[in-house]
Structure formats: C-alpha cells, structure tokens
C-alpha positions in Angstrom: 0.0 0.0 0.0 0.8 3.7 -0.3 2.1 4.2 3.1 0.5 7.7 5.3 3.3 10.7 4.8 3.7 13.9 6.2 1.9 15.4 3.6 -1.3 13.8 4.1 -1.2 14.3 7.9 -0.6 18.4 7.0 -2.9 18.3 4.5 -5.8 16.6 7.3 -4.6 19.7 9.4 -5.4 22.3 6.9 -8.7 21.3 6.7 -9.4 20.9 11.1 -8.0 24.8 11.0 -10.1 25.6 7.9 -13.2 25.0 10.0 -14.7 27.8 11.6 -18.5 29.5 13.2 -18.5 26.8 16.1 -22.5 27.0 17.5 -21.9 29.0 21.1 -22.3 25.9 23.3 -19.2 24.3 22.3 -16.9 26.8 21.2 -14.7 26.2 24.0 -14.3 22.4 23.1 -14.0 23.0 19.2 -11.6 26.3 18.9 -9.4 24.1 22.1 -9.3 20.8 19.8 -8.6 23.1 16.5 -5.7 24.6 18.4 -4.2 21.2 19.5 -4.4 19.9 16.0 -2.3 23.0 14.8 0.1 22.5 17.4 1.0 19.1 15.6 1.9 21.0 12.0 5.5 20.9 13.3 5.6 17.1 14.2 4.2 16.1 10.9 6.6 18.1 9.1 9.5 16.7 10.4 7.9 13.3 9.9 7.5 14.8 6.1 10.9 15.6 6.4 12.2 11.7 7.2 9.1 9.8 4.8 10.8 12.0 2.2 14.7 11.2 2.6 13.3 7.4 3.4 13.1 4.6 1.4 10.4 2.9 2.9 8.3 3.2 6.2 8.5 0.4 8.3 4.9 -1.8 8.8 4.4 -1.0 12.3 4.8 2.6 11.6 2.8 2.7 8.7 0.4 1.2 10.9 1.3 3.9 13.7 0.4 6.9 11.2 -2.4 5.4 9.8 -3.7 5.1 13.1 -2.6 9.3 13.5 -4.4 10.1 10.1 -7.6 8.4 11.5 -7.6 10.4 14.4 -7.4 13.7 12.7 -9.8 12.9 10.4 -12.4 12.1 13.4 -11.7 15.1 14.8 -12.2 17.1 11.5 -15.5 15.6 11.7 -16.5 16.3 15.2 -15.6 20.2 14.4 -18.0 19.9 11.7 -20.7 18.8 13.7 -19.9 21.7 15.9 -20.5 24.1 13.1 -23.4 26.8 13.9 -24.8 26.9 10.3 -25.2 23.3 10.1 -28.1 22.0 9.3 -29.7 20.5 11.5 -29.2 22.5 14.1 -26.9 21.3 16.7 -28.4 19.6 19.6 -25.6 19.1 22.3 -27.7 17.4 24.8 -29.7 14.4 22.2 -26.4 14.3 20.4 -24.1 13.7 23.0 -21.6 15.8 22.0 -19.8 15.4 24.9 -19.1 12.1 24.7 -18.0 12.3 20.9 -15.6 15.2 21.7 -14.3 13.0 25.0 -13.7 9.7 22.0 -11.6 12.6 20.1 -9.3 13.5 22.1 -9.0 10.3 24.1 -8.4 8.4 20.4 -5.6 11.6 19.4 -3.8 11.3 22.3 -3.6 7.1 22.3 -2.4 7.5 18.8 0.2 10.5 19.3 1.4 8.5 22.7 1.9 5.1 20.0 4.3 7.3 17.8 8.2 6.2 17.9 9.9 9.8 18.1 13.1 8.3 17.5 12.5 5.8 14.6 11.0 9.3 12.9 14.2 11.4 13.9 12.1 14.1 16.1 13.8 17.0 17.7 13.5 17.3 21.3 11.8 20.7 20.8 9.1 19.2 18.9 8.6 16.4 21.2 8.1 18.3 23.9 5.5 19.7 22.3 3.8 17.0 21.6 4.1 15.7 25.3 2.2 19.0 25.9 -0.6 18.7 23.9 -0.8 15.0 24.9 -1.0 15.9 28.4 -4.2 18.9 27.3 -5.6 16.5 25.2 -5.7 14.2 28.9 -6.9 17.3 31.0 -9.9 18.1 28.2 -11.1 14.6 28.3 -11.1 14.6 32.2 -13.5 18.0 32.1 -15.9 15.6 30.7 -16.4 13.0 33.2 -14.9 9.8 33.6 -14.3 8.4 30.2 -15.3 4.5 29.8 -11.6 4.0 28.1 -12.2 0.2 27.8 -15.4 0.5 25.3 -12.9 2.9 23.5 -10.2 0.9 23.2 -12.5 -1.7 21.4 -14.3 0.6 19.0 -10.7 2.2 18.5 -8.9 -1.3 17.7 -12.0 -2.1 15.3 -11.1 1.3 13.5 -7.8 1.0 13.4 -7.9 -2.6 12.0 -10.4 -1.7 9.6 -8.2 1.1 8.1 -5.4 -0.5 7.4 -7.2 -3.6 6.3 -8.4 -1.6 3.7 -5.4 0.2 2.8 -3.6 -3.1 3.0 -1.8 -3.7 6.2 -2.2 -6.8 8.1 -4.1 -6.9 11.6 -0.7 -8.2 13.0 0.5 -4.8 12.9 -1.9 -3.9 15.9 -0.7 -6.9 17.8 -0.9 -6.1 21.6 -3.9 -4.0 21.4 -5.9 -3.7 24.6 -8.7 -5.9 23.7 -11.9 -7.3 25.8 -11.6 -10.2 26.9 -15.3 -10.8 28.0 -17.6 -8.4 25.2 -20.9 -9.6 26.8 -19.8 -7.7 30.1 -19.9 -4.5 28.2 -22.3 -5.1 25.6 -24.8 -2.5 26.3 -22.3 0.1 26.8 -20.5 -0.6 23.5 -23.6 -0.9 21.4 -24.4 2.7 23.4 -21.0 4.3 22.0 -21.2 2.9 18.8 -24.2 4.4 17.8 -23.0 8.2 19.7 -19.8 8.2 17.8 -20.8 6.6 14.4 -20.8 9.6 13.1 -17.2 11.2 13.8 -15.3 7.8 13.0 -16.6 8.1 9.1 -18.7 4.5 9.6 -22.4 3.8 10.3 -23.5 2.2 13.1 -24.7 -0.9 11.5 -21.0 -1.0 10.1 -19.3 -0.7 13.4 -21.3 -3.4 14.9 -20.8 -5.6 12.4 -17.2 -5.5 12.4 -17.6 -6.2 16.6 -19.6 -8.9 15.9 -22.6 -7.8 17.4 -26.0 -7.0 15.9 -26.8 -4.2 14.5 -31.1 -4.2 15.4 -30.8 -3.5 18.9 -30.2 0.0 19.1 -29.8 0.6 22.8 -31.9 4.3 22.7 -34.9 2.2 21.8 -34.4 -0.7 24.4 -36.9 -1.4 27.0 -36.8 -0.5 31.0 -36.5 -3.9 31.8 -33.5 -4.4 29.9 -32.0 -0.8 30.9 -32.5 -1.9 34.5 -30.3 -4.6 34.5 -27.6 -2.4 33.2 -25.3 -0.5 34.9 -25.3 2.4 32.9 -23.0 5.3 32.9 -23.7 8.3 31.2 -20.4 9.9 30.9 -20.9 13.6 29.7 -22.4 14.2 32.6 -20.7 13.6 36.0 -24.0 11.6 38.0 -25.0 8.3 37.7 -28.9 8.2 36.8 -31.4 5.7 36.7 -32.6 5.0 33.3 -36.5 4.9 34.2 -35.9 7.9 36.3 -36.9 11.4 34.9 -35.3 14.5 36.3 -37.2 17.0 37.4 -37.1 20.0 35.3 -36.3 22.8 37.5 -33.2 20.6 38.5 -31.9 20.6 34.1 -29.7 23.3 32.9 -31.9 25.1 30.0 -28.7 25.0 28.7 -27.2 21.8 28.9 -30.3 19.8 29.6 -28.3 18.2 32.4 -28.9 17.6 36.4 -26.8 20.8 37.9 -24.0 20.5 40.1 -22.9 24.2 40.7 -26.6 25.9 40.0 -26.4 29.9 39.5 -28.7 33.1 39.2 -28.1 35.4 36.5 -29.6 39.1 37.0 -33.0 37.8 35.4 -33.6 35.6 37.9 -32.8 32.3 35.9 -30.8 29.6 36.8 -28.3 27.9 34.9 -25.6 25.5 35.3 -22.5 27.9 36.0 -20.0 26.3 33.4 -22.3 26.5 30.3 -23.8 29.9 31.5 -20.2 31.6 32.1 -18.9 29.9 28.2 -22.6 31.8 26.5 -21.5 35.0 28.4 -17.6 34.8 27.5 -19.2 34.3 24.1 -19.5 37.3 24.1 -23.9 36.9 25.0 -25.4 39.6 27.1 -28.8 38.4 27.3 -30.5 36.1 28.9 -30.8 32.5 27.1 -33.7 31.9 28.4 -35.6 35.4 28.5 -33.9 37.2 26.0 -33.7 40.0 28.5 -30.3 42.2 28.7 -28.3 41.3 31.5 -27.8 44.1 33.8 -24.9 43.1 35.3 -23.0 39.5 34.8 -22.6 38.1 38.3 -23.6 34.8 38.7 -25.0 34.2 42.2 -24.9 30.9 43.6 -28.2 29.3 44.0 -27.9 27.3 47.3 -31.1 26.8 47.8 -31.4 24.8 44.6 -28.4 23.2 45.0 -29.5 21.9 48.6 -33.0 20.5 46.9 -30.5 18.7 44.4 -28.8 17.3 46.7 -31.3 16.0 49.0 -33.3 14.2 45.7 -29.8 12.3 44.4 -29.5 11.0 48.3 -33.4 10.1 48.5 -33.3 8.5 44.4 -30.1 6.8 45.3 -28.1 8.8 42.7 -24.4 9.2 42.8 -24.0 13.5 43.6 -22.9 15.5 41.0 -19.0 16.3 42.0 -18.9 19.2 44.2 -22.1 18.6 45.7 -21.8 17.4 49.8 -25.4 17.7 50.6 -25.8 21.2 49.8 -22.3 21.7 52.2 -18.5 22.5 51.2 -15.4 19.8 52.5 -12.7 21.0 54.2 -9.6 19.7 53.1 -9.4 17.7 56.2 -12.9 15.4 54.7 -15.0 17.9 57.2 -17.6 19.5 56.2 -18.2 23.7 56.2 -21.0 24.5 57.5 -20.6 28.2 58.8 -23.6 30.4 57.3 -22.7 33.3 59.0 -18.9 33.0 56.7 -21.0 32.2 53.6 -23.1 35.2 53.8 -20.6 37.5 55.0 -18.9 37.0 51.7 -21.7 37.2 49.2 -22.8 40.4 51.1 -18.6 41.5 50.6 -19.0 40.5 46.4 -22.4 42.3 45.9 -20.5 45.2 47.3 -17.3 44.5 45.2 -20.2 45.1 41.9 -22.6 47.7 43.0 -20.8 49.6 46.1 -19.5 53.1 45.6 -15.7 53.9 45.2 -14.8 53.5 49.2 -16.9 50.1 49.3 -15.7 48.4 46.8 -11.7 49.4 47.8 -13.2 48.3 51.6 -14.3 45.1 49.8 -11.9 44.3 47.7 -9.3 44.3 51.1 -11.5 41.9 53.1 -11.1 39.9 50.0 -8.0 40.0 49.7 -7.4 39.0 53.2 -9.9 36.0 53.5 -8.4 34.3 50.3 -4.8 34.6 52.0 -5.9 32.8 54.6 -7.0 29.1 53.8 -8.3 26.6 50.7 -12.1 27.4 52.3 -12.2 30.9 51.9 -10.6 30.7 48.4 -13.6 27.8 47.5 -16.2 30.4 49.3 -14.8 33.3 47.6 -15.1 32.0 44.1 -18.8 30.1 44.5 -20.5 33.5 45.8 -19.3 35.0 41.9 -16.4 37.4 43.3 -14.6 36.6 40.6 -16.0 38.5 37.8 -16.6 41.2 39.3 -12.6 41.2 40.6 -11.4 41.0 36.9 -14.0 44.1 36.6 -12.1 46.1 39.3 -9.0 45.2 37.8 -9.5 48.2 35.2 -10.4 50.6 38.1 -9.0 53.9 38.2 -8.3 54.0 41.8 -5.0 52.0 42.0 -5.2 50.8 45.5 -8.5 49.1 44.5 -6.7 47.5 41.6 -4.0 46.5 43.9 -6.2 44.8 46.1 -8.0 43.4 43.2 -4.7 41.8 41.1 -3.9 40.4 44.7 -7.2 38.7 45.0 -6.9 37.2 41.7 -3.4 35.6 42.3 -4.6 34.2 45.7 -7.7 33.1 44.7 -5.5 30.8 41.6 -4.0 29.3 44.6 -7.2 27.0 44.8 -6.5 24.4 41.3 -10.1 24.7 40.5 -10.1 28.5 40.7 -7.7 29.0 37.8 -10.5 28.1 34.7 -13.0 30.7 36.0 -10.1 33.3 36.1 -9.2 32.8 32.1 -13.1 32.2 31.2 -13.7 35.3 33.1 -11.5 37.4 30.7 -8.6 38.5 33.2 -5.7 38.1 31.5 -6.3 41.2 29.6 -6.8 43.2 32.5 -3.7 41.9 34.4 -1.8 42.6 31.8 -2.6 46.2 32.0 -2.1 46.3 35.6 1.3 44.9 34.7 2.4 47.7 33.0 0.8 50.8 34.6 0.3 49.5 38.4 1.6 50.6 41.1 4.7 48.3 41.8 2.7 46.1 44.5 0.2 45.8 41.9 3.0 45.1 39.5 4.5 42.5 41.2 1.2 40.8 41.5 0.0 40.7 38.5 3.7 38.9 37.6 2.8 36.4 40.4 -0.8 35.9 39.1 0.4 35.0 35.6 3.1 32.5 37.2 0.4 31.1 39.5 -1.9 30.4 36.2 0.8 29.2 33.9 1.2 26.4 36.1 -1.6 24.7 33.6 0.0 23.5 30.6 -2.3 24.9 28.4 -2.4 28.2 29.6 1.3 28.6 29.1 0.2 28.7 25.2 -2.8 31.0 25.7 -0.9 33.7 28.1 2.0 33.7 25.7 -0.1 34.6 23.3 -1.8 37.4 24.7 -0.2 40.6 23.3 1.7 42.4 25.6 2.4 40.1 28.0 5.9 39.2 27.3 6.9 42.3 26.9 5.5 43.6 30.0 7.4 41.2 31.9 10.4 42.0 30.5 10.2 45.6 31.4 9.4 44.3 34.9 12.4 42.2 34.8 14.6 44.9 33.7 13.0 47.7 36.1 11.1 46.4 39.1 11.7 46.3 42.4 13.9 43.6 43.8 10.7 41.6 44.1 9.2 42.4 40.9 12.6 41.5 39.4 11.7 37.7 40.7 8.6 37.7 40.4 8.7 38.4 36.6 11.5 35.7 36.2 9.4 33.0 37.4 6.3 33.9 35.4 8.7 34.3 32.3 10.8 30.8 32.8 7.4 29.1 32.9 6.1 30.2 30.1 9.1 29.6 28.1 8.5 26.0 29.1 6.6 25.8 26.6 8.7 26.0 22.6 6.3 28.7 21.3 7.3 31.4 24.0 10.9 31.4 23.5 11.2 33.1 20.5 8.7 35.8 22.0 10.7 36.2 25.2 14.1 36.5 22.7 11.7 39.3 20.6 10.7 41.3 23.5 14.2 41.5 24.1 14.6 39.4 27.5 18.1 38.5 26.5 19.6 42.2 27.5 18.6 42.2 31.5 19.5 38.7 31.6 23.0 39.3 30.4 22.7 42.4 32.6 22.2 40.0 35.3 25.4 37.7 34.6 27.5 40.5 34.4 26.4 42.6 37.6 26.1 38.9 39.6 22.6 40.0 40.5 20.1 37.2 40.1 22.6 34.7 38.3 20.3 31.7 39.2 16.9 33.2 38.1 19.1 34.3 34.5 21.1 31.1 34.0 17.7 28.7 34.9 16.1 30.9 31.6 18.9 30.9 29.4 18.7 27.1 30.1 15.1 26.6 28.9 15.3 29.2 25.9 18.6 28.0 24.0 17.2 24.8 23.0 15.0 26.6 20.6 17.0 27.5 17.6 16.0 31.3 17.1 17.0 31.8 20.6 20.1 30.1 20.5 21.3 32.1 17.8 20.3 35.3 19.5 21.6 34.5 23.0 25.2 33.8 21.1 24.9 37.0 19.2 24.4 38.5 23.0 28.1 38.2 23.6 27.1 35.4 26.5 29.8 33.1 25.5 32.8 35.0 27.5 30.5 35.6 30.3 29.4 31.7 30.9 32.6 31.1 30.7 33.8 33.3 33.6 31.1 32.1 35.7 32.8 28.6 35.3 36.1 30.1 36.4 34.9 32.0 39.5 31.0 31.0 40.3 29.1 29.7 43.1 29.3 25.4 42.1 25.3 26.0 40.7 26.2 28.8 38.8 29.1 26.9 37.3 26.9 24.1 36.1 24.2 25.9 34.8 26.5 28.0 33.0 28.7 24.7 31.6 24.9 23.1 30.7 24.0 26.5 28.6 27.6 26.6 27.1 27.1 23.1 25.7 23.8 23.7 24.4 25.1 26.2 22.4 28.1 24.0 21.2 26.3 21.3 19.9 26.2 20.8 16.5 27.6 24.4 16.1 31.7 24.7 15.4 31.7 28.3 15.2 30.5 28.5 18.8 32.8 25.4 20.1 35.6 27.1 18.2 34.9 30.6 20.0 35.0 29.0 24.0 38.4 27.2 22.7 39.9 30.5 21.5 38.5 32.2 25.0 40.7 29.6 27.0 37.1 27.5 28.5 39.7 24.4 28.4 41.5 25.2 32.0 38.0 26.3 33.7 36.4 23.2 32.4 39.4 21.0 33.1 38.8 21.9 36.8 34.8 21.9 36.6 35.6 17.8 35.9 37.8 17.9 39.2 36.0 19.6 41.3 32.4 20.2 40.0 29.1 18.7 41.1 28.2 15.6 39.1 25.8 17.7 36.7 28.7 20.2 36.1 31.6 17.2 35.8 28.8 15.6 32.6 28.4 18.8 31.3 32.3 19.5 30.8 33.6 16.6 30.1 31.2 16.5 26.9 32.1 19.8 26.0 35.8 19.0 26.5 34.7 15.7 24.0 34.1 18.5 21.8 36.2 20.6 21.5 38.9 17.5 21.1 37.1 16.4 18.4 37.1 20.0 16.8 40.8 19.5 17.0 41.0 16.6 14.9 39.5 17.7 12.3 
C-alpha cells in the first residue's frame, strides 16, 4: 500500500483549522481541539521531512500513522458537527456531543502516545511539544467525566484494524492492542457508544457493529426499562449516575445543557443555569438572557444554594451518585469535614455584591477583606469564588483607583492558589486586565499581576494562551529589567514558565529578555533566576542564535572560572547547548581559553557540572582533529 506521509497528515490539518463558526455551546471544546491539532503542524513536518529522505516506512509505523491520520480525520469531523450553520441544528444534549468530543481527544492522544519519536528522527523541541498537547488533550477529556476508556479501546482497535485492512496492512501490525476479553460484560455500553460516535469515525453504526460482531437491530436508545435496568449504565458527559426509568425534574436541568446541575447559578433575570455552560454563552460574548432574552444588567452569577440543597437531598433520597462538588448542599474541608458556617458564607456574598454595586470606598473596603480571606486558607478561596467574586474582581482590575486594583490583582493571584479556581479566572477574561495592571500598576500591583500570571501558567495549556496574549511578554520583560527587587523575581518565574513551553521562547528572545538577563550575569545580581532561563530558551534555535549573538559566550565562561558550584553548572549546561552541533560557537570557548575552567569543573564540580564538561571538552577535542 501507499504508506500515510507527512503530507497527508498536513494536509488533514489544513482542513481541522479551515473549520470555523462553532454553535456557542461548544466553542470552547472545538476552537481548544482546532488549536491542539495546529500545534502538531511541526511534528508532521518533520515526519514529512524523514518519509521523504526514506526509502520505505516500516509496517508498524505505517500502521502507527495510519492510526494518526484516522484520528485527525475524526476530529475534522466532530468540528463539523460543531458548526453553527449546520443544518440540523446542533443539539448538544440528544447528540451527546460530549461524549463524541471526550472519544476525540481520548483516540488523538492514544495515537500520538503510540508514535516512535526516535525511529521518525524528532527534535527534542518538537517532542516536547507533543508531550504538551498529549498531556491537554488528557486534562480536556477529564472535564468531561470519567471516560469508559475500555469500550474505546474496542471501538478504536476495530477502526484501526479496519483502516489498514483496507489500505492493505495486516491486523498483525496492531498486535498487543488492549482488547476485551469478556464483550458480553460490556455489551450494552459498547452498542451505546457505537451508535454516539458513528458519526465522527466516518462508519455507520450498523457498520461498526458488524465488524464487533454484534448486531446491528438493537439499538440501545430504543431498548426497554426492563432491559436498561439490569444495566449499569453510565452516562459519561455528565458527571451523576442516573437511573434509566428515572426522569429529572425540570427545574433541576440546565436550560442550557439539559443536564442535572451540580454548581446551579442566578443570573440578573432571575434564571438559573448550570454555572459552566452559562459563564462559556456570556464569555461568548452573550449579554442576554438565554432563556428570557432579556439584557443582563450586570454578569454576576450568584450561587443558587437553595437549589443546590433540593439537588442534593433528591440524588440522596433517588439513590443517585452526587454530581462532583455537591456534599449535601455543604462544602469539604480539606481535612474530609464538612463547612457548614452560614454566617462566613453570607458575609462573603454580602462583601461581592458590594465589590459590583458599592461606591468607590466600598468596593476598595471590599476588595481588602477579599484580599485577606483568600490569604488565609483553601475554604475561603472555594467560598470566595462560588459566591461569583470573581468576575466582578477581573472588573475592578480596570479601576482607576490603584489601591483598589492592587487589592483586586492580589485577589486574583490568591484566589488561583485553589487548582479549580484558575478556569474561572481565564473564562472570566482576566488576563487582559492583568496585563494592564502589569504595566501601569503601582509596583505592589506590578508585582502581582507577575505572580498571578506565574500562579496560572502552572496549567500547561495556559502557558500557550498567556503567551499569546499581546503584551504580556513584553510587559514582563520591562518588569524584569526595572522592578523592584521583588518584581525582578517575580517576573522571572512567570517568564521561565512560560518559556516551558517552545512557542514562548522566540517571544521572550523578541521582547528582548536577552539584555537584562546578560545584565544579570555581568552585575552577579540574580545569576540563578538568568542562568535557569537561558537554560530553557537556548534549545530553541532562534534563541540560540540570538543568545550567542548576546556576547554570553565569554561571560558563561567566567562564571565557570569563579562562580558559586550551581552557577558553574548551569552555565557549563548553557555553554554546551550552544556548542552542539555548532563549530563556530565550540571554536569561540576554545579561542576564549574554556579548556583550563572546564578541566577543573571535571575535578571539582558537582556531578551535573563534571557531565556537562567533560562533553564539552569531548568536543572541543574532536574540533581539533578535524
């Protein structure tokens, strides 16, 4: 057969990024996936790159990028479906979308984790970002509930075996597939999926179950009570286990979603919505009311407790599994216990009504008390963020009164303390905002803002979306260059952790980070904070070049002579990267005399620093030679 290239992977790509208009109620999901799929360009060209100067593909990874060009073109698919002008309608609820987007990106990252990076020659810069849209791909499926990975895993193999069937590969090349061993254990579920995700994988149903050697007339959203019943079936987009004869009571449904609530909110109308899908129609960009019509007067979302209590109580008296987050109405402490202080609870919903609609003083007043209750423990910061503070904290972030925004930035950055906390902060709009404060705060508010942006990194995928928010590089440059002592470090952390990720380092090197570091080095101020960056931006080409053109060269090499032992090996470990596979930089350290300094780093260094210049000393012998 005509093995899958490079060229037909990119070519797949183009047309995921060509679609575009994604219906409102899964925006999020679609522009996320479309994203993750254009992160891959760069893999697939390099594995254009080696298809093209190879003879041959071996079977297995024929097989392996068959398996790739399947997945893409699933997800290709599912964006379709999410397309607002198609027609029908789309029905998110009826057509468990869900659950097709969850078999997506659960199928895209088995494939991608089944790829041999070194049999395809890929650089360490692209394979770490693959590893980082793997580990996204893992975090999106987990927002939608437990994923039944076993019924996957079958209807995957069944794909996968039917592709290259067709295209001529033998199923050997799929030998040690996780396969069922017992089908009739799972049957209902797997007739279930088949018929949700016929529709992405490019098969019909009847198809599907054919090739699982099942029959194709029972189609499991027509069966009877009596045989639902003596399944135990999962629904997993949502997170609670229903009955199947059981009907949920309407006022309990998102409008929305159609689902049972877990986290039930009031919007200024009065309605109540489930608060994920009601915060994604307002960072849509909706004003109104999706049930009403009405303009919203304001966008707080106040938690409905009393609903949520009613919830509660009928899951415990039906015998339902609680939605996640819901403790009878109640909170946990971290400790297992249970919160059950009112008079806390209302204390803070009285201080965020005042954060929206108090005057000038009030809302400063408020935003303080804020500030000070989220400092203080993992309770507050879980109070804080259900009574809808923080909306109306991004809101205050644009305040003209700078102590106000001080306080606010410094509510923000606690509040992402609490993991959970850190979605509604990005859905909520803030990094905009921040970034603002970042460059025109007061230097408390400054130095915040830097810590907020460090504190919200820490999720892999925001490292990509932060980068790429104009202005925020730079603005942390100028904070490294000329903050305070604190904003200094503060604005190093947040910058080294976004240059994790491949796409920042070439930003950082633009905004012109390389000059205070080197300022750094020389002036021995900060010489971790500028040697731990350097480290992390000169494996990416551009930046290599740049940081060589800095004049760095003579300067890691005095740190070797006459730095602290750390300093010494981070500044060997930089030296090296920027000697591989380049003579003209390996020929420069020889000519500065590096050979003495690095002689004794092999004597005396720390183990790190002995590796480090004993390859560099390999090196630089070899250079010799030639």
């Amino acid at each position: 057969m005509a093995s899958v290239r490079g060229d037909a992977l990119l070519g797949v790509v183009g047309e995921v990024l060509a679609v575009a208009g994604f219906a409102d109620a899964v925006r999020r999901d679609c522009v996320g996936l479309s994203r993750k799929v254009a992160l891959l360009s760069h893999l697939f060209e390099e594995v254009r790159e080696f298809s093209g100067s190879s003879s041959s593909i071996g079977l297995v990874h024929r097989g392996c990028l068959s398996d790739v060009l399947l997945a893409l073109e699933a997800a290709k698919r599912l964006l379709l479906l999410g397309r607002r002008d198609r027609t029908p309608p789309l029905d998110v609820s009826r057509e468990n979308f869900a659950i097709k987007f969850q078999f997506v990106a659960w199928q895209l990252e088995k494939v991608l984790g089944n790829l041999s990076y070194d049999y395809f020659n890929i650089s360490d810069e692209v394979r770490e970002q693959v590893d980082l849209v793997r580990t996204q791909l893992k975090r999106a499926i987990e927002r939608n509930g437990v994923p039944n990975t076993m019924v996957f895993a079958e209807i995957h193999r069944v794909l996968s075996y039917t592709y290259d069937r067709e295209g001529g590969l033998p199923p050997s090349s799929h030998a040690g597939e996780t396969q069922i061993d017992n089908m009739d254990d799972i049957d209902f579920n797997l007739r279930e999926m088949v018929f949700i995700v016929a529709s992405i994988t490019g098969k019909t149903s009847d198809e599907l179950l054919q090739r699982l050697g099942k029959s194709s007339s029972s189609d499991p959203f027509k069966t009877d009570k009596t045989n639902a019943k003596s399944r135990n079936i999962t629904n997993t987009s949502s997170e609670e286990i229903k009955k199947p004869d059981l009907a949920i009571p309407e006022d309990f449904r998102c409008p929305i979603s159609l689902e049972l609530m877990r986290d039930p909110v009031i919007v200024a109308t009065g309605q109540t919505y489930e608060r994920s899908f009601i915060q994604r129609w307002i960072d849509c960009g909706n004003h109104t009311c999706p049930t009403t019509q009405q303009k919203l007067q304001n966008l707080t979302l106040t938690p409905n407790y009393v609903l949520r209590s009613l919830i509660a109580q009928w899951c415990v008296a039906n015998l339902i599994e609680q939605p996640l987050g819901l403790a009878n109405g109640r909170l946990r402490r971290s400790n297992g216990s249970y919160l059950e202080d009112e008079g806390d609870r209302s204390a803070i919903e009285e201080l965020v009504r005042k954060l929206s609609f108090g005057s000038s003083d009030t809302q400063r007043s408020a935003a303080a008390e804020i500030r000070s209750l989220a400092k203080r423990s993992t309770e507050n910061r879980i109070l804080i963020a259900e009574a809808g503070a923080i909306p109306a904290l991004v809101s205050l972030l644009s305040s003209p009164d700078t102590k106000t925004q001080e306080h606010a930035v410094t509510c923000i950055l606690n509040l992402s303390i609490y993991e959970n906390n850190k979605e509604s902060i990005m859905l909520a709009g803030a990094m905009s905002p921040i970034i603002q404060v970042l460059k025109v705060g007061s230097m408390e508010a400054r130095e915040n803002a830097a810590a907020a942006i460090f504190s919200l990194s820490l999720v892999d995928e925001y490292k990509i979306t932060i980068g790429g928010t104009p202005g925020v590089i730079d603005a942390l440059v100028v904070l490294l260059e000329h903050g305070s002592a604190r904003g200094k470090k503060d604005a190093a952390t947040a910058l080294f952790n976004l240059c994790i990720y491949p796409g920042n380092k070439g930003r950082a090197v633009r905004a012109g980070i390389l000059g205070p570091l080197v300022k750094m080095l020389v002036d021995l101020s900060m010489v971790d904070e500028a040697l731990t960056i350097l480290s992390v931006l000169v494996s990416h080409q551009e930046s290599k070049v740049a940081i060589a053109k800095a004049n760095t060269i003579p300067i890691l090499i005095d740190l070797i002579r006459a730095g602290q032992p750390r300093n010494k090996e981070n500044a060997a470990a930089v030296l090296l990267a920027l000697c591989k596979k380049n003579e003209e930089n390996l020929a420069c350290i020889g000519r500065l005399g590096a050979v003495i300094p690095l002689t004794e780093l092999v004597r005396s260094g720390t183990d790190r620093a002995k590796r480090k210049a004993t390859s560099l000393l390999e090196h630089l012998k070899r250079l010799h030679k030639v």
